[in-house]
C-alpha positions, 0 to 999 in steps of 0.5 A: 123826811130826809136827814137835814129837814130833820134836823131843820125842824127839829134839832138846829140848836142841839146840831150846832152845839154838837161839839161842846156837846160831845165834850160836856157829854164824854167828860162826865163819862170819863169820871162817873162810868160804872167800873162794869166787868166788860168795859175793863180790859175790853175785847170784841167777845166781852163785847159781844156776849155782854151786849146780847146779855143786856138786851132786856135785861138789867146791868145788875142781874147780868153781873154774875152772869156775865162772870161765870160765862167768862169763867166758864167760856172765855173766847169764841173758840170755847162758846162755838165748841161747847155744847147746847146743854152746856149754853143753856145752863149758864144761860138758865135764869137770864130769859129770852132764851133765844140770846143764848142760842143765836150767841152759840151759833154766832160764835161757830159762824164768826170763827168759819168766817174767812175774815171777821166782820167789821162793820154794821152791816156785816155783823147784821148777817149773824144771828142774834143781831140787829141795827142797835146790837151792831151799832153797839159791836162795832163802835165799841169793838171797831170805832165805826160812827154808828149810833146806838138808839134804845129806849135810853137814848129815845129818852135822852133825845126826846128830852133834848129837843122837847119832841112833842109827838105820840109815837106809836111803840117804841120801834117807831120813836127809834126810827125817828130818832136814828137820823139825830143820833147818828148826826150826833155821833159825827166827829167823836170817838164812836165808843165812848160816846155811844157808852156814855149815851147809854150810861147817861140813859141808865143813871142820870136821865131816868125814866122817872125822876131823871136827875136834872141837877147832876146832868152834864149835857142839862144845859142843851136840854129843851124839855128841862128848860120848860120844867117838863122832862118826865113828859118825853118821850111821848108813848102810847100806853101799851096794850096789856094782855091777860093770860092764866096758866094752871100748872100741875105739881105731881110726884111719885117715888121721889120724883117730880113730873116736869115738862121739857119744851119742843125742840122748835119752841122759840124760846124755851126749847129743851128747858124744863118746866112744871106741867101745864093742866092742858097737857094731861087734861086734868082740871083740879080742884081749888082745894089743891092750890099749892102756888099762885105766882104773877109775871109779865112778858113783855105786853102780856101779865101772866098769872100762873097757879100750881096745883098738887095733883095725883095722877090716876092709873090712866093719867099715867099711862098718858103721861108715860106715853108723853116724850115732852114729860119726864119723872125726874129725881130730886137729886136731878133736878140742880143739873137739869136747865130749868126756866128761871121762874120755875126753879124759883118756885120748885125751889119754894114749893120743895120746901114747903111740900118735900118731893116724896 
């Protein structure tokens, strides 16, 4: 469907009113924007390195992070030139560890290109990056009239025009809503509406219980005209996959066996972890359960149990025939880049079980 039988179908009214829209929308933004540390004396790399850290992950978890990285790698010059340990231990605890890979190599990219990319489309050639990311870079950065659309601003234009079709998955719901998000964006400061389209998204038209009462753009808002705006966007249930991993907790000497990631994983590549079961083939006893924590990965709920094991003669001759397994000190283990989860729970465990 094109653009303008789109907005025909869907979206005269809100359309028509996009300037006092825009107008109602920014106000509100210029008074209750949080006081975020990449929004204050803002440059393109804070820019940058914030929006790679918020992709699935939430403003609050980010924070320290994002102050220690500028402590730590303040430019682009300092990010190109560190190492990969150095990336990935700051990184440690954020997940989705190819953020921080694509961000390292961006950097080193972006300084050896002849001129910096300006554009949407020119910020797409480099890693790490897609339509929302350089919607987000280059209207903030570069006030380029590109539109962000997450599941924060689906949210917010489904609820907007009352939009009653089941979509697929969120990418399909993105897709839809694209066209409407960029007529929206026309004739603003590019910015600052995109900032507070997601700020609007993040603490007003929530998910749940969105606050209708406090929302400046209430009044241009179909499904809160018909008493219903917890029933937009409309999604079909995701499909839940179950997996059980069985972890090993073994020790010798004042040394713990972990398990460092190939080098060609995705995501966890040279992050260390406790041994899968799989990998020795050990099958242990319930007897020995030591930890049994549950998480979820995006459409899958994991169940993880780790379990204290004593590795016999020929498991360790296995073991030390095994790159990917390392006997690692205790005094060692703060310097290495674990994933989070797990240093959680090596944390707990240690306490409970002292590494002898």
């Amino acid at each position: 469907m094109c653009l303008f039988a789109f907005l025909v179908a869907h979206s005269v009214p809100l359309i028509s009113s996009r300037a006092k829209f825009q107008s109602a929308l920014h106000a509100w933004y210029r008074v209750h924007a949080r006081a975020l540390p990449w929004r204050e004396a803002p440059a393109l790399y804070k820019t940058v390195v914030s929006e790679f850290m918020l992709q699935q992950t939430q403003v609050v978890t980010v924070l320290p992070y994002f102050a220690r990285w500028l402590i730590e790698l303040p430019n682009f010059t300092a990010l190109a030139a560190a190492s990969e340990a150095k990336v990935m231990k700051l990184w440690e605890g954020l997940g989705y560890y190819s953020r921080a890979r694509n961000l390292h190599k961006l950097a080193q990219l972006y300084l050896a290109r002849p001129t910096p990319p300006r554009t949407p489309v020119e910020w797409q050639e480099l890693p790490g990056i897609g339509p929302y990311t350089a919607a987000a870079i280059t209207s903030i950065s570069f006030d380029e009239p590109a539109a962000v659309v997450d599941g924060n601003v689906v949210r917010i234009l489904a609820r907007l025009t009352a939009e009653d079709r089941l979509f697929r998955d969120g990418t399909a719901a993105v897709k839809h809503f694209t066209a409407l998000a960029d007529a929206l964006i026309l004739g603003a400061h590019p910015g600052t509406h995109n900032q507070a389209m997601m700020e609007l998204g993040a603490t007003v038209c929530l998910r749940q219980n969105p606050r209708c009462d406090i929302c400046p753009v209430a009044k241009f808002c179909a499904a809160r005209e018909a008493g219903t705006p917890e029933k937009f966007p409309r999604l079909q249930p995701k499909k839940i996959e179950q997996r059980a991993v069985t972890r090993l907790w073994c020790e010798q000497r004042g040394q713990l066996l972990l398990q460092r990631g190939h080098a060609k994983a995705k995501q966890l590549a040279g992050l260390y972890e406790l041994p899968e079961a799989t990998a020795l083939g050990i099958v242990p006893t319930k007897k020995s359960l030591l930890l049994k924590k549950r998480r979820a990965i995006t459409r899958f709920q994991i169940t993880e149990s780790i379990y204290r094991v004593k590795p016999t003669p020929a498991q360790l001759k296995r073991i030390a025939a095994e790159p990917a397994l390392e006997w690692v000190a205790q005094d060692k283990l703060a310097t290495l880049t674990l994933s989070g989860p797990h240093r959680r729970w090596i944390a707990e465990l240690s306490e409970k079980h002292p590494i002898k």
